[in-house]
LUMFI-424724 format. One record per residue: residue number from 1; x, y, z of N, C-alpha, C in turn. Coordinates in steps of 0.05 Angstrom, whole numbers, plus 5000, padded with zeros to 4 digits. Layout:
// LUMFI-424724
TIVO   num    n_x    n_y    n_z   ca_x   ca_y   ca_z    c_x    c_y    c_z
TIVO   NUM      X      Y      Z      X      Y      Z      X      Y      Z
...
This chain:
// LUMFI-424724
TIVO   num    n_x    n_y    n_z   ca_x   ca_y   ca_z    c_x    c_y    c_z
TIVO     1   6221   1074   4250   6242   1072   4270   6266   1055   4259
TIVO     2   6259   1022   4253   6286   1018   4233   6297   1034   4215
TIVO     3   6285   1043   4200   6293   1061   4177   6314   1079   4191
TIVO     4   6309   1089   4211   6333   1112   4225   6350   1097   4236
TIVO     5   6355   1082   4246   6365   1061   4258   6380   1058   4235
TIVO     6   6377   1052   4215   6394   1032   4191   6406   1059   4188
TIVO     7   6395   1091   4174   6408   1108   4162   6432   1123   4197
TIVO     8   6429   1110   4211   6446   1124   4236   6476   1106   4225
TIVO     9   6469   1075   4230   6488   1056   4219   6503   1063   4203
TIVO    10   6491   1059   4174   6503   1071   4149   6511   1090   4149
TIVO    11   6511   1114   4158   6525   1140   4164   6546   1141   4182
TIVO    12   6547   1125   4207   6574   1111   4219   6590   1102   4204
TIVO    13   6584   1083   4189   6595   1060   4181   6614   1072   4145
TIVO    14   6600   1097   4139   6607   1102   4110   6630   1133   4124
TIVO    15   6621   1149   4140   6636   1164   4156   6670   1155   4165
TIVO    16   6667   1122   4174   6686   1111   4186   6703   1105   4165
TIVO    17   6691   1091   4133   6718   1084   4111   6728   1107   4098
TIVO    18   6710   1135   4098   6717   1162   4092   6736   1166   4106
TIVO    19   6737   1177   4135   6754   1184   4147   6783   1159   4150
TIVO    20   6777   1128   4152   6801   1114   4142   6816   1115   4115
TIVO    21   6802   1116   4098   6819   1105   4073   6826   1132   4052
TIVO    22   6809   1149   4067   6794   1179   4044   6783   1179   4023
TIVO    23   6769   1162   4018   6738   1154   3997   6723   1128   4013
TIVO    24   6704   1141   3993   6680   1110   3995   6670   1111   4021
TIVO    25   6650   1139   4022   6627   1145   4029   6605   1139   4011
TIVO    26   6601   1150   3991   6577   1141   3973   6573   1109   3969
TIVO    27   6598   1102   3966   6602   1081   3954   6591   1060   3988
TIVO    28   6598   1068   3998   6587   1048   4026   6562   1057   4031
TIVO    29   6550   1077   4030   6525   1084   4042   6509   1085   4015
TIVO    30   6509   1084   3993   6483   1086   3967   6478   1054   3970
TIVO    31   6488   1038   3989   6483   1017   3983   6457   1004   3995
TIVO    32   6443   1024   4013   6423   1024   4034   6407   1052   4023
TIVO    33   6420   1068   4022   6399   1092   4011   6381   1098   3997
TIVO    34   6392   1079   3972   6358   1075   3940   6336   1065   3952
TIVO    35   6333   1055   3980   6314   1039   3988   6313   1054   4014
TIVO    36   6320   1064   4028   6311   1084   4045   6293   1111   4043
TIVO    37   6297   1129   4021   6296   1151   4009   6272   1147   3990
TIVO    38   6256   1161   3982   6223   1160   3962   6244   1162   3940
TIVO    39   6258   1165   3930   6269   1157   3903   6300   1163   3894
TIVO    40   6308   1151   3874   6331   1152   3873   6353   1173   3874
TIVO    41   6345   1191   3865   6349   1229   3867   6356   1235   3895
TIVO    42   6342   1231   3917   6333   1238   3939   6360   1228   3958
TIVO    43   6371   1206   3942   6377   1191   3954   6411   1196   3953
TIVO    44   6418   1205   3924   6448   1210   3918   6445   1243   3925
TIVO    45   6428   1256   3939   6431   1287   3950   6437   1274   3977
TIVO    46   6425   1263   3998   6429   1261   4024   6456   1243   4017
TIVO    47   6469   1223   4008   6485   1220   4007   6516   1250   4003
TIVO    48   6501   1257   3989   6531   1288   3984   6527   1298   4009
TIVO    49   6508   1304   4013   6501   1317   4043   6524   1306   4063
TIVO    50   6507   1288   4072   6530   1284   4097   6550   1271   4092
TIVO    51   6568   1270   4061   6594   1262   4062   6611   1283   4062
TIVO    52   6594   1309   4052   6603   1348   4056   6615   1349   4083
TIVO    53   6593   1329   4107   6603   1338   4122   6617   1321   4140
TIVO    54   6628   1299   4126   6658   1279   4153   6683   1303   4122
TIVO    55   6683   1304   4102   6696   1324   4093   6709   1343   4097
TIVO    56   6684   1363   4105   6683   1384   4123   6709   1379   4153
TIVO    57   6697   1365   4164   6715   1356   4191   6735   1341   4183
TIVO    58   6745   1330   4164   6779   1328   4154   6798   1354   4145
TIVO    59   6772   1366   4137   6791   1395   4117   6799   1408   4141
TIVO    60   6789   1419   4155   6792   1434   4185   6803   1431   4200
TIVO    61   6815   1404   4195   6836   1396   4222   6863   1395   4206
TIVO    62   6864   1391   4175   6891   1385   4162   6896   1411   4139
TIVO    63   6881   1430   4144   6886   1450   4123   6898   1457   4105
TIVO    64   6926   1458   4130   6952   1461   4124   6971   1451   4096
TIVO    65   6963   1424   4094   6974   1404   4073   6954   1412   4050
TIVO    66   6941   1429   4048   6931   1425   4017   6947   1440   4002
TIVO    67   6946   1441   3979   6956   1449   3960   6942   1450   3931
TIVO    68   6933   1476   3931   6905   1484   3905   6913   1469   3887
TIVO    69   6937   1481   3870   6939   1473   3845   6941   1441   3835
TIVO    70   6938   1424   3855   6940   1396   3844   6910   1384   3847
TIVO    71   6890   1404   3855   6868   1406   3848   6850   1416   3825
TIVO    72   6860   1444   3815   6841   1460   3797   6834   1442   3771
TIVO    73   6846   1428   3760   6847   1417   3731   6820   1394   3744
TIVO    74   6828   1374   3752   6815   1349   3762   6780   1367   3774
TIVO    75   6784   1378   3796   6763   1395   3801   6738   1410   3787
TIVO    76   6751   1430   3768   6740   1434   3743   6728   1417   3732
TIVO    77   6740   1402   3717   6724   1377   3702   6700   1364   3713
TIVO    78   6711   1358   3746   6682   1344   3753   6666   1355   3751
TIVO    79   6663   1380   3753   6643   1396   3773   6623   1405   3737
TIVO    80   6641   1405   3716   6623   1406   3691   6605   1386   3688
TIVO    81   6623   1357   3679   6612   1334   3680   6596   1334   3704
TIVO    82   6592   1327   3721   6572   1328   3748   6551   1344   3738
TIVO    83   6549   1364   3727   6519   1377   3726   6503   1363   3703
TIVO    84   6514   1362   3686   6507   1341   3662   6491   1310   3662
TIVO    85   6511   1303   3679   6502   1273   3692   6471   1280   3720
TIVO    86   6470   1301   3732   6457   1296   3755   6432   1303   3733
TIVO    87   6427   1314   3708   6402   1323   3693   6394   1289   3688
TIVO    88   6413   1267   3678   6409   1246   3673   6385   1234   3695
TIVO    89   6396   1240   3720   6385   1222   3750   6362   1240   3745
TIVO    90   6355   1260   3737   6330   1277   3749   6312   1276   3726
TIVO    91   6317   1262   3694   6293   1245   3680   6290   1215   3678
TIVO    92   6315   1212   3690   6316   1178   3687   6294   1164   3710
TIVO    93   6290   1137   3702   6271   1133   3722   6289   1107   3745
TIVO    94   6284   1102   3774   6294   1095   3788   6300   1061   3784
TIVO    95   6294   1042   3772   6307   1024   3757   6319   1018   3740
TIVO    96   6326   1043   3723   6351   1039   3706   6374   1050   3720
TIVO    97   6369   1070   3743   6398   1081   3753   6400   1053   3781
TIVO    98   6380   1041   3793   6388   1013   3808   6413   0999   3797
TIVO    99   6394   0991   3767   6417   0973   3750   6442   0984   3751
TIVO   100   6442   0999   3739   6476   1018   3733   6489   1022   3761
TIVO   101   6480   1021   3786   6486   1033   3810   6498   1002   3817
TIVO   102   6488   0980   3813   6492   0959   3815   6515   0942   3801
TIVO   103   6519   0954   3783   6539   0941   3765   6561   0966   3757
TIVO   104   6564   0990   3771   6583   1010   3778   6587   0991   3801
TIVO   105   6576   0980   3826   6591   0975   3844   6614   0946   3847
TIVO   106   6598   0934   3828   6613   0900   3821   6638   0906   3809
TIVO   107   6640   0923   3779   6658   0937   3766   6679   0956   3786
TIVO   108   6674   0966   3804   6694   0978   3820   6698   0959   3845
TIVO   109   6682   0939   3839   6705   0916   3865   6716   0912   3859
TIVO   110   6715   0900   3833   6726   0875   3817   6759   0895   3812
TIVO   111   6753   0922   3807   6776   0937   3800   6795   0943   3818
TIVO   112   6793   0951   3844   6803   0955   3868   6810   0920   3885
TIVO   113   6794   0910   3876   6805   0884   3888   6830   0867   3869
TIVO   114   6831   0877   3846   6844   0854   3825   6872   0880   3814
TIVO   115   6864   0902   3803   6870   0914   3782   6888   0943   3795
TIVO   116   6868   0950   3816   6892   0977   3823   6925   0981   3833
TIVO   117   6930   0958   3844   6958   0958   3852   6971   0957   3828
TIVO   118   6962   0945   3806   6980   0937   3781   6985   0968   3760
TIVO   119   6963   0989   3761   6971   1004   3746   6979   1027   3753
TIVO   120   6993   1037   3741   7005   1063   3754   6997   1092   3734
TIVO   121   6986   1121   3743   6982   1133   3725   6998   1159   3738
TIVO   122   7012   1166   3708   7020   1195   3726   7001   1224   3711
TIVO   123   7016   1246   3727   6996   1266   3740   6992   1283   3707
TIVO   124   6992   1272   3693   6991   1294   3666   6958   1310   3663
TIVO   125   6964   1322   3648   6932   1335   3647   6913   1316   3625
TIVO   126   6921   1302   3603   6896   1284   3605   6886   1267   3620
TIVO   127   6901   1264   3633   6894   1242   3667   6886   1255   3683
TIVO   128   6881   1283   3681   6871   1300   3695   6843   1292   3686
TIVO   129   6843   1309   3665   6813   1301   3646   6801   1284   3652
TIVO   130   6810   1269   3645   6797   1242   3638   6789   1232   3667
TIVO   131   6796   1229   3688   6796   1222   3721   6773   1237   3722
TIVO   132   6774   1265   3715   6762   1282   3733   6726   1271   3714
TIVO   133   6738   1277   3694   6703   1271   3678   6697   1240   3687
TIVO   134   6713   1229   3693   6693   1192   3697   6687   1202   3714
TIVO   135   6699   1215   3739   6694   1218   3774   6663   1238   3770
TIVO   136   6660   1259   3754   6633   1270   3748   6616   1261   3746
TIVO   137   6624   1236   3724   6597   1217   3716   6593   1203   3738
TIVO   138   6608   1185   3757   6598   1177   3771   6588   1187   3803
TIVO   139   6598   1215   3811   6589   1227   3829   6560   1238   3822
TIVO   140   6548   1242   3794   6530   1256   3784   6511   1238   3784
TIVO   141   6520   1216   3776   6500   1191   3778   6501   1173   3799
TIVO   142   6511   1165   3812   6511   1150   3842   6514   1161   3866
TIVO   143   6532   1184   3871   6540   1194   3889   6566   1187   3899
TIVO   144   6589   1171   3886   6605   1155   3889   6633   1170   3868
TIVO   145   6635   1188   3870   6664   1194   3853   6690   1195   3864
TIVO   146   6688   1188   3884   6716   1166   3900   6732   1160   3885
TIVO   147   6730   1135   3867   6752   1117   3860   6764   1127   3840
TIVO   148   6752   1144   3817   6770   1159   3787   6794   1173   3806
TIVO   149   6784   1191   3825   6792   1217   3836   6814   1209   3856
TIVO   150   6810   1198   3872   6831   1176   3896   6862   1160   3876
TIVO   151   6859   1157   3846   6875   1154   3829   6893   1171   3830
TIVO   152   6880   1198   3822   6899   1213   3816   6916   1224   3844
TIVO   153   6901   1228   3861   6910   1232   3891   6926   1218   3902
TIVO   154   6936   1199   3889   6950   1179   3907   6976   1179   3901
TIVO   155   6975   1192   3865   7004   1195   3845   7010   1227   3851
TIVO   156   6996   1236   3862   7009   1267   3865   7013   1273   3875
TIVO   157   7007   1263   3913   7011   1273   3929   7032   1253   3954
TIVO   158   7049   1274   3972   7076   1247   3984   7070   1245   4003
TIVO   159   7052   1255   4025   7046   1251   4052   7020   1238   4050
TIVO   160   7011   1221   4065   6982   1209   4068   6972   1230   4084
TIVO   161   6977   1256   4098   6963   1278   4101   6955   1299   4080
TIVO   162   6975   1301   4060   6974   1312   4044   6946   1298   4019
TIVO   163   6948   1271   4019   6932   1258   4008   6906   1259   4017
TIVO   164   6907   1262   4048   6881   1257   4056   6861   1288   4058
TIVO   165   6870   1301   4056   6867   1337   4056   6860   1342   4028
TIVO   166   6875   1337   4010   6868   1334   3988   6840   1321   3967
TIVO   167   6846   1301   3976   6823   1285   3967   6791   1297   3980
TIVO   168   6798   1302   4008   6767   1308   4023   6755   1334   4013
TIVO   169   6782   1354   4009   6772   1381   3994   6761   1376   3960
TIVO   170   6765   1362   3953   6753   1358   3928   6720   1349   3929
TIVO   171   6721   1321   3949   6699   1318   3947   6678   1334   3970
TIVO   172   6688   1355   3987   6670   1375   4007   6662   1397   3975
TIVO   173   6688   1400   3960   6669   1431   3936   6664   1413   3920
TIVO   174   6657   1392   3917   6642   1380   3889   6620   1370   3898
TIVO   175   6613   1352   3921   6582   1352   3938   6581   1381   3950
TIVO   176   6585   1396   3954   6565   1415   3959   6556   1427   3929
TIVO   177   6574   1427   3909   6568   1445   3882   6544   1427   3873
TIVO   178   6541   1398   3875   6524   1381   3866   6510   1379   3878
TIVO   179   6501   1390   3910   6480   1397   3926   6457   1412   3909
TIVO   180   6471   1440   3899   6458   1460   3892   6449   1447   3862
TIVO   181   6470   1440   3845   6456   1429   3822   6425   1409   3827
TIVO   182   6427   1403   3848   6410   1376   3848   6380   1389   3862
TIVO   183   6395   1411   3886   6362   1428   3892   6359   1441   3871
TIVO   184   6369   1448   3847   6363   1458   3820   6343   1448   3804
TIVO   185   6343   1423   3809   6329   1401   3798   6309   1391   3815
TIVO   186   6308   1397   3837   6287   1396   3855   6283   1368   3875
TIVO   187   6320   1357   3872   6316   1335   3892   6319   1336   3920
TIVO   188   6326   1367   3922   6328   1377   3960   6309   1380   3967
TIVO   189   6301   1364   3981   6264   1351   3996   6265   1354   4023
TIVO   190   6250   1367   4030   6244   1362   4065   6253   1345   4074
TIVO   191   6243   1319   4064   6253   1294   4072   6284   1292   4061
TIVO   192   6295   1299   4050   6318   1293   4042   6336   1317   4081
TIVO   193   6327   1335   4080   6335   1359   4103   6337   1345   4124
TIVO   194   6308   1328   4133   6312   1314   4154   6319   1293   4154
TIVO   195   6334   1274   4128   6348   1253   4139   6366   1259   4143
TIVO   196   6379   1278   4128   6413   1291   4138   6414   1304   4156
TIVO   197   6393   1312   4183   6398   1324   4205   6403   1301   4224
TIVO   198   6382   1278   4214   6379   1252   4228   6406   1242   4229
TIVO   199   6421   1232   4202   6451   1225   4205   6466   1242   4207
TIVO   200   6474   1268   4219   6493   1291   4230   6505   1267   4253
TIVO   201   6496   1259   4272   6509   1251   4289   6520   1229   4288
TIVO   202   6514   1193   4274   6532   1181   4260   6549   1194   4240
TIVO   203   6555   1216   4230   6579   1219   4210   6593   1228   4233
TIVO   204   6582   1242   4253   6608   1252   4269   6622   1232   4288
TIVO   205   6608   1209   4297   6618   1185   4313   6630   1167   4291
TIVO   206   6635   1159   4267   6633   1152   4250   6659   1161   4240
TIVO   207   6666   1191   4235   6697   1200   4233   6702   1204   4255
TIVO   208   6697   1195   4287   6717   1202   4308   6721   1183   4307
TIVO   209   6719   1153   4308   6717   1133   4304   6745   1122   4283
TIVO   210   6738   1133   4260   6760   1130   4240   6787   1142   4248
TIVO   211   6788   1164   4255   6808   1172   4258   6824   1157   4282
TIVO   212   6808   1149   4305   6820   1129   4319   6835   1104   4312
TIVO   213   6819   1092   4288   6825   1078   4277   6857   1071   4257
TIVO   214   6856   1103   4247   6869   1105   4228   6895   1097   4232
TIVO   215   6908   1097   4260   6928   1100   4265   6938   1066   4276
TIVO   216   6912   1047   4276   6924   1020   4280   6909   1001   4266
TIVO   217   6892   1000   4249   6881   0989   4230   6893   0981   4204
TIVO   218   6901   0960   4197   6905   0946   4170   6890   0955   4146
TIVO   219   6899   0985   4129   6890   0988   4113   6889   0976   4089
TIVO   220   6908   0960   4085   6895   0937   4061   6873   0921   4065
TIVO   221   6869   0911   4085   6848   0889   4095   6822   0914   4093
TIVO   222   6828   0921   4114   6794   0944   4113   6782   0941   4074
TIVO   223   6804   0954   4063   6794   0960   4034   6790   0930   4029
TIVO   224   6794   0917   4030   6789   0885   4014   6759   0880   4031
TIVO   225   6757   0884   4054   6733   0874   4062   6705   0899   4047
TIVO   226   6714   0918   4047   6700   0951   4033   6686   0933   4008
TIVO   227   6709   0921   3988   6708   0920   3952   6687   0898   3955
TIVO   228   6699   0879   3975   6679   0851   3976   6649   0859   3984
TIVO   229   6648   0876   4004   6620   0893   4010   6611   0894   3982
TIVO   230   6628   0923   3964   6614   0923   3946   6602   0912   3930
TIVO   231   6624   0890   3929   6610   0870   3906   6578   0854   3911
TIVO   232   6572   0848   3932   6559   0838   3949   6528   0859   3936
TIVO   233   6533   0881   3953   6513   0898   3949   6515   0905   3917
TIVO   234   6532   0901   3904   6518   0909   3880   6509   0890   3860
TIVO   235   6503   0856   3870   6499   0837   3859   6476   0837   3874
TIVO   236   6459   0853   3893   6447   0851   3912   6422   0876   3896
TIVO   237   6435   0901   3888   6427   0918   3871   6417   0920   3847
TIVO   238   6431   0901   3824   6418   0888   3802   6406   0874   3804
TIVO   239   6405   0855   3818   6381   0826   3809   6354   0831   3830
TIVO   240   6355   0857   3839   6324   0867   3858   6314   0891   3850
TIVO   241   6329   0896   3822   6317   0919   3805   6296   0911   3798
């Protein structure tokens, strides 16, 4: 019963910085999941799962503002890299991807709290590349390819609708494409079915919630309190490996 209780939470709560900021679902909810879930695999599939679907419910309401081609290059890439990396999670054993899951998340506080306002990248195609393959590796291995990808989204696109449409369609076809890679590999478990039926209803209170939000909430602060989370949980992640 806690256990659902906690994954209802965490699926509110990772739902709500998705739909505010437009990343950092994985990144808020794998932080409870490795330890919810029979193993670490299990764990970055139910995560894609229901971030497919507060995704899903952004793409649908903002359609309008996408625009393919500032997707296909960045897109592509992940979705190679991502299959590559998810073979990693499916021989690796669940304390070496703790560690790394742990010190991916300190490394992306430390970066978003100190480092992102300072650099600026523009939209060329090795920054395509290169974004899109880190964002693989780490969607393939954590469930967290938010922060490479949210880079490039932020230099290419001029409306924060346009940004936010953008970004969610990337990561709704790259967790679902990494769904299938991952029941490929045999981490789509019963149990993995019914925790993502279990959290259907926190992701949906969770982005109604956000979107409420969106419109009077201090989005600098939110993210500073997000990075400090992270750091937290991922100093919390390494040293209980």
């Amino acid at each position: 019963m806690q256990g659902i209780i906690l994954l209802m939470v965490m699926s509110i709560g990772a739902a709500f910085v998705q739909r505010v900021s437009g990343f950092g679902f994985g990144i808020f909810i794998m932080t409870a999941l490795p330890y919810l879930m029979p193993s670490y695999g299990e764990a970055t599939t139910l995560s894609g799962l229901l971030a497919s679907l507060t995704s899903f419910i952004i793409v649908s309401r903002h359609y309008k503002y996408l625009h393919w081609r500032k997707l296909s290059v960045i897109l592509t890439t992940f979705l190679i890299v991502s299959f590559f990396a998810i073979q990693f999670v499916a021989k690796a054993g669940d304390g070496v991807l703790k560690v790394c899951l742990g010190i991916i998340l300190i490394l992306a506080s430390i970066w978003f709290l100190f480092l992102a306002g300072k650099v600026r990248l523009r939209p060329t195609l090795p920054a395509q590349l290169g974004l899109g393959g880190i964002s693989g590796v780490m969607g393939g291995l954590f469930g967290m390819q938010g922060p490479p990808a949210v880079l490039y989204f932020v230099e290419t696109t001029t409306t924060k609708e346009e940004y936010l449409v953008t970004a969610q369609m990337y990561f709704l076809v790259g967790n679902m494409c990494m769904t299938v890679y991952r029941a490929y590999y045999g981490l789509l478990t019963p149990t993995v079915v019914h925790s993502w039926l279990l959290g259907i209803a926190g992701v949906i209170i969770g982005t109604y919630l956000g979107a409420m939000a969106f419109r009077h909430l201090s989005l600098p602060l939110l993210r500073k309190i997000i990075y400090v989370y992270m750091a937290i949980s991922g100093g919390i992640c390494l040293f209980s490996s």
